[in-house]
C-alpha positions as CSV (number, residue, x, y, z in Angstrom):
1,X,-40.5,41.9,-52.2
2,X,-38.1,40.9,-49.2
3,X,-39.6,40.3,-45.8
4,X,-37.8,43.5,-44.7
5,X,-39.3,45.6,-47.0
6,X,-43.2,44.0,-46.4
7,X,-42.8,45.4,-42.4
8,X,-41.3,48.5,-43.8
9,X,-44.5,48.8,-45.4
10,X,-46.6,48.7,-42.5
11,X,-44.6,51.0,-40.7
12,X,-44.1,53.2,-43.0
13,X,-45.9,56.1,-45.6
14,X,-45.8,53.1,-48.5
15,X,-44.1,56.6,-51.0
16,X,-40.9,55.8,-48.8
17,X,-40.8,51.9,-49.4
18,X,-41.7,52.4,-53.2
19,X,-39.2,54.6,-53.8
20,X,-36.5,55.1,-51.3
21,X,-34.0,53.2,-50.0
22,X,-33.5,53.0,-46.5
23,X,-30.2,53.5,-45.6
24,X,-29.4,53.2,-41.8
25,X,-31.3,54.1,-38.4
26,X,-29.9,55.4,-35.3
27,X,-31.2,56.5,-31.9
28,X,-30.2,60.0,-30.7
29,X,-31.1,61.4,-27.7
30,X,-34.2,59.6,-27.2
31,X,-35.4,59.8,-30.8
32,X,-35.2,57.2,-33.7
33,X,-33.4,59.2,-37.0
34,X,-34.4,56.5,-40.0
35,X,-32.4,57.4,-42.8
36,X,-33.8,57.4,-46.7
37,X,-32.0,57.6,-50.3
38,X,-34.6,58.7,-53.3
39,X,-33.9,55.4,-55.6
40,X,-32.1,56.1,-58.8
41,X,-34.8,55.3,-61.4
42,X,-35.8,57.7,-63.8
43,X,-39.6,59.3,-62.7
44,X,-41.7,57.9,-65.3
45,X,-43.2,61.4,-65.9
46,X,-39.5,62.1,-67.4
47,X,-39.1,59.0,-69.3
48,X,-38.7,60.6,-72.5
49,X,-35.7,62.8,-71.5
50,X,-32.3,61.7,-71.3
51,X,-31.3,62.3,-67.6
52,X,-28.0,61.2,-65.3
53,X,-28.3,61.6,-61.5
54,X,-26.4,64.6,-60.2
55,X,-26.6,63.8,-56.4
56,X,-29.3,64.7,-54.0
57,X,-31.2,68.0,-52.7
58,X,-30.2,69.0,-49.0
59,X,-31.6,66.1,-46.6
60,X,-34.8,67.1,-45.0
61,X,-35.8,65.8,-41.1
62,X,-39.7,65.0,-41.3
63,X,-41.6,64.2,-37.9
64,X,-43.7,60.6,-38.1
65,X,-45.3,58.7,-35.6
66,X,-43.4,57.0,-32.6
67,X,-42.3,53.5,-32.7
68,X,-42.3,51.8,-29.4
69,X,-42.7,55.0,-27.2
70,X,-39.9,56.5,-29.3
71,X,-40.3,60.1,-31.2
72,X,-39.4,59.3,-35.2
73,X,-37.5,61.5,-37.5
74,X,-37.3,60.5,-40.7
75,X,-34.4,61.9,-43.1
76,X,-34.9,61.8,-46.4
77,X,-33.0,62.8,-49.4
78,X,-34.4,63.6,-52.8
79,X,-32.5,62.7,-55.8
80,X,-32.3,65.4,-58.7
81,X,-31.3,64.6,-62.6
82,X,-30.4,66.9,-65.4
83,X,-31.4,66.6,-68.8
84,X,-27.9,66.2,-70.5
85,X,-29.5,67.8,-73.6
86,X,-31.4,70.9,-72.4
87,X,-28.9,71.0,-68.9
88,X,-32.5,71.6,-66.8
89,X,-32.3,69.9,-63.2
90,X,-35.4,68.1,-62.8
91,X,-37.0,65.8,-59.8
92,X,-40.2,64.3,-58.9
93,X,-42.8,66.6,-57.2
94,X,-42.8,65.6,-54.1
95,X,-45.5,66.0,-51.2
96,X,-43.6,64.8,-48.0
97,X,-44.9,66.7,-45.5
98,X,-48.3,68.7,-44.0
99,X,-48.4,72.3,-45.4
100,X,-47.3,74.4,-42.7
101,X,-45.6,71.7,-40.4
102,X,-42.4,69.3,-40.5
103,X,-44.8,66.0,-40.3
104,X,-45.8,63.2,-42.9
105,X,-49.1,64.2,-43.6
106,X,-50.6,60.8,-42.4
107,X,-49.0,61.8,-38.8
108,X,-50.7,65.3,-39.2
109,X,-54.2,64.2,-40.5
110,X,-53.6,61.7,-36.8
111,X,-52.7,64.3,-34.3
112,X,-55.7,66.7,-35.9
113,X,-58.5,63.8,-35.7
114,X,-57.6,63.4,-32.1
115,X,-56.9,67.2,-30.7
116,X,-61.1,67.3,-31.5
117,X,-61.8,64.4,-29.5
């Protein structure tokens, strides 16, 4: 694994470094957009299905914690396949964010551990 990739990790929820590719970062208006592409390997849970990647789900903007005093969005894109024999769309189930908030659960299990203190 590059040296890039190793800091990701520790930066990072270790589902995006596994299997997304970061793609580009920017700073808009005071907050860091970092920019992920679902990788295009076959979920192993559909290994025996014959699928071709048909593009990716609408992009979804998750909050994360801040880097360096600056707020984090993180945009990520889901890949989806279709089974070129049945025609189904299928993707990985996915648990990105909190129920009920835009936030990487790790950020929200944070910010509720210290709104009791």
């Amino acid at each position: 694994m590059s040296q890039d990739q190793e800091l990701l990790k520790l930066l990072l929820p270790e589902y995006l470094v596994a299997y997304f590719d970061f793609v580009k970062s920017e700073e808009k208006e005071g907050l860091l957009h970092l920019y992920f592409e679902e990788k295009n390997s076959v979920p192993k849970e559909f290994s025996s299905l014959n699928l071709q990647s048909k593009g990716f789900h609408e992009e979804i903007a998750v909050d994360d914690f801040p880097l360096r005093g600056k707020a984090v969005k993180l945009n990520i894109k889901r890949r989806r396949w279709t089974d070129m024999k049945s025609g189904n769309i299928v993707q990985r189930d996915w648990n990105l964010i909190a129920k009920g908030t835009r936030m990487t659960q790790d950020f929200a299990e944070f910010l509720k551990k210290i709104s009791r203190y």
